[in-house]
N, C-alpha and C positions, 0 to 999 in steps of 0.2 A: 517828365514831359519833355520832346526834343524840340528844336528850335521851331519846326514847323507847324508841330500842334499847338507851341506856343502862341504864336504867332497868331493861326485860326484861332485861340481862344478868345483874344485881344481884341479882332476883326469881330467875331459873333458879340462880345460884350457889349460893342456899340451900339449892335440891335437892338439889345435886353438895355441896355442904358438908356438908349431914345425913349421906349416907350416909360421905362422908371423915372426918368427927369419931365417928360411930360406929365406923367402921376404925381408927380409933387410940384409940379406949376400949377396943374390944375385942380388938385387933391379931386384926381375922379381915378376910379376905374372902369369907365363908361366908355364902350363900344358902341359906336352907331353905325346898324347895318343897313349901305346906300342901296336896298333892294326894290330897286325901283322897277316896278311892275306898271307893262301899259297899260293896264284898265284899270286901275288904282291912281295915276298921275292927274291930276286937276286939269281939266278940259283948256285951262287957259293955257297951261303948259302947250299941250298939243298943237297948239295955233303958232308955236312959233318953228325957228327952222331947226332949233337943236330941243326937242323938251325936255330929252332925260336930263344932260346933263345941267340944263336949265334949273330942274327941279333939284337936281345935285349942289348944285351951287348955290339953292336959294337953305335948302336943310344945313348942307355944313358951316355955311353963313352965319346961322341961324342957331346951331347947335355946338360950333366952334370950343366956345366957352366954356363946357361943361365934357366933353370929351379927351379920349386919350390916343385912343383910335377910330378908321374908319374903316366899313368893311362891306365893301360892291360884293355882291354874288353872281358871279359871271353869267349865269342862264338868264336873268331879266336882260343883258344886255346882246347877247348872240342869239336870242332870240326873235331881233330886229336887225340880223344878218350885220352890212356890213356899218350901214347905219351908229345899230346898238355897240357895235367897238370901235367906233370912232368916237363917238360922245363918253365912252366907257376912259379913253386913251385920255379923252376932253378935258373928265372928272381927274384922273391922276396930273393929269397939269398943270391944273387949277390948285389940287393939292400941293403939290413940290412947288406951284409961286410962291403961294399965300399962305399956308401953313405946314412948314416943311418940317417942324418937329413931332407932330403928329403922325402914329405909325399907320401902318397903311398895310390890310389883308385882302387879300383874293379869295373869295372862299370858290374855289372853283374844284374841291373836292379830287383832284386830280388822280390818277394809278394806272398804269400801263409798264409795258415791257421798255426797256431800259431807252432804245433808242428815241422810243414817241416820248416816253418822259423829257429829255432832254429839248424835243421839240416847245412843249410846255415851260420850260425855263430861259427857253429863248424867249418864248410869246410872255408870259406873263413874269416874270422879275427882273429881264432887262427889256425889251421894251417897251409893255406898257410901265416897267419901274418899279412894281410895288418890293415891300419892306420883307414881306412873306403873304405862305399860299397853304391852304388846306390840302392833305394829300391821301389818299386810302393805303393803311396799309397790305392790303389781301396778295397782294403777289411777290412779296419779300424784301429783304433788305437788298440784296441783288438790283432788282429792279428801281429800286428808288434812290439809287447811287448819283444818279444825276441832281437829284433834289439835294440828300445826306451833304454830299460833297462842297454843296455852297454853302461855305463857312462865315461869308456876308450875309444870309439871308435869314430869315423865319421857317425851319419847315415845320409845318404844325398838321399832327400823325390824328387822322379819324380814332375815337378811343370809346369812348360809351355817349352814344350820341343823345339826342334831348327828344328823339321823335316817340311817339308811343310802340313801336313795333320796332324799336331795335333790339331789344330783346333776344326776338325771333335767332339772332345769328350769335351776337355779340356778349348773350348767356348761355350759350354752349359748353359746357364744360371741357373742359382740357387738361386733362392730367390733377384731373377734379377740383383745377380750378375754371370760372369763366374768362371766354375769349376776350374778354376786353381787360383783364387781367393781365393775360400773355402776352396781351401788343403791351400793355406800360410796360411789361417787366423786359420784353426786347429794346423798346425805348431807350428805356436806360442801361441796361446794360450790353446792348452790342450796337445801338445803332445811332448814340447821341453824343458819335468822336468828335465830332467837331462844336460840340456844345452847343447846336443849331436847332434842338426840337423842341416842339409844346408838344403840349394837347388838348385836342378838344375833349371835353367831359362835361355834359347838359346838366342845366342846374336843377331839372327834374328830379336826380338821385341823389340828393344830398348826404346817405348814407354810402355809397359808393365813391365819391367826391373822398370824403375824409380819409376811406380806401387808398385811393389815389393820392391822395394829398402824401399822408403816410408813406406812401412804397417812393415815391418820385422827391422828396425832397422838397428844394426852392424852386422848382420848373415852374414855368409861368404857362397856366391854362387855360385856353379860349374855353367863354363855358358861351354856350347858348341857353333858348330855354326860357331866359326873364320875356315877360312880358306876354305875348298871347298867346304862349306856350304853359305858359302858368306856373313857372318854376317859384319857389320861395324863396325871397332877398333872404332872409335874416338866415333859413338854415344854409342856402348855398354859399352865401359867404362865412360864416363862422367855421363852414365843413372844410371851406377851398381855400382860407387864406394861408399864406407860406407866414415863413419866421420874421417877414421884414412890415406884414402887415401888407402887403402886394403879391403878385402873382398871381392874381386873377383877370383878367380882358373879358367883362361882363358885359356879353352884345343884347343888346334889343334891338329891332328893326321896326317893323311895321307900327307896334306902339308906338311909338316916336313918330316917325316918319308921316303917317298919314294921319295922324293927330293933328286937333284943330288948332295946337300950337306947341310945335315941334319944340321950340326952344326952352318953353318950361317945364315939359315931358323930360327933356333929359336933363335940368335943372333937379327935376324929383327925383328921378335916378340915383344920380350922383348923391343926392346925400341922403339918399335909404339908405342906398350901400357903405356909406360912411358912418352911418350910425352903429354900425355892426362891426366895424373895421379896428 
């Protein structure tokens, strides 16, 4: 390894260590996704001058305690134009005051031709801040050079997502294996230099998880999926944990979030998933 991948390896370890020294402050691997949708937000919210990130501030508040990461989906917030990324910018500031060791994802599903991606790494890892970002693989290693390349950040690569019709694309066979196959196995071996990639993999497939778990090592994987997606605690963590007993960023959103009490929602999370751990 030369002095400079050295160096980026050091830089990425910080990431991967935030969220693992946060997982053992908090013994969670509980992700809570800030997806704050306006016709779901409590009317009271609405009444004042900021409500998302009103309502942002009252869940992470609220659910602080039992988390590891937080994780806004960009379309609830640009969907209220310029509004929704000012309170989006709100919630990230709020986060780096008050709880700066907690990691911090954009799922904002990102992929374009190299230049607009770069545009995407100005907008969303340095200034709205966060830690890392969702990214699609489909247009290559090439194109996602702008993300690959930052060796401070989280890039965490679309891989077998948690929806019921991903399927459709992502079990395509390729060289008879499936497409979601080929993106892990590019993952790791041509496109994770800088020691900067996850992956997403829905806790739906717990049988494909161990797949992945298997071929990728210690990588630490955003699973989606718990909660009213109806993935299994017990199989998706026993399938997805690495060798240290971590490596998994278990998101639920909505469960949580619009539950009649946020805080003990992700209270129960955290030690399902501990049960198993």
């Amino acid at each position: 390894m030369n002095f400079i991948n050295l160096i980026n390896f050091v830089v990425q370890m910080s990431i991967i260590d935030k969220y693992n020294k946060r997982v053992d402050k908090v013994n969670s691997l509980v992700c809570v996704g800030l997806d704050s949708d306006w016709e779901k937000i409590p009317d009271t919210y609405k009444k004042l001058p900021f409500p998302q990130f009103e309502f942002n501030k009252f869940i992470i508040d609220e659910t602080q305690e039992y988390v590891a990461a937080f994780k806004p989906n960009s379309a609830f917030y640009e969907a209220r134009g310029d509004q929704g990324i000012r309170e989006l910018k709100m919630t990230m500031e709020y986060l780096q005051e008050k709880y700066p060791d907690i990691l911090t994802i954009n799922d904002a599903k990102r992929g374009d031709i190299g230049n607009t991606n770069q545009g995407y790494v100005d907008f969303i890892l340095d200034w709205l801040g966060f830690d890392a970002l969702t990214v699609s693989p489909y247009l290559g290693e090439e194109s996602l050079q702008p993300f690959l390349q930052r060796a401070d950040k989280g890039i965490i690569v679309l891989c077998r997502t948690s929806n019921p019709g991903s399927g459709e694309i992502q079990n395509l066979l390729v060289e008879r294996k499936p497409l979601w196959h080929i993106i892990a196995e590019r993952v790791k071996n041509k496109w994770n230099k800088n020691n900067n990639c996850l992956l997403v993999v829905g806790a739906t497939y717990p049988e494909e998880i161990k797949v992945i778990r298997d071929l990728m090592g210690d990588m630490t994987l955003l699973m989606p999926g718990i909660g009213n997606q109806g993935g299994d605690v017990e199989l998706a963590v026993k399938a997805g944990l690495n060798s240290q007993g971590k490596g998994l960023i278990i998101n639920s959103s909505r469960a949580i979030i619009f539950s009649e009490n946020p805080r003990e929602e992700a209270r129960k999370l955290r030690d399902e998933v501990n049960k198993f751990r």
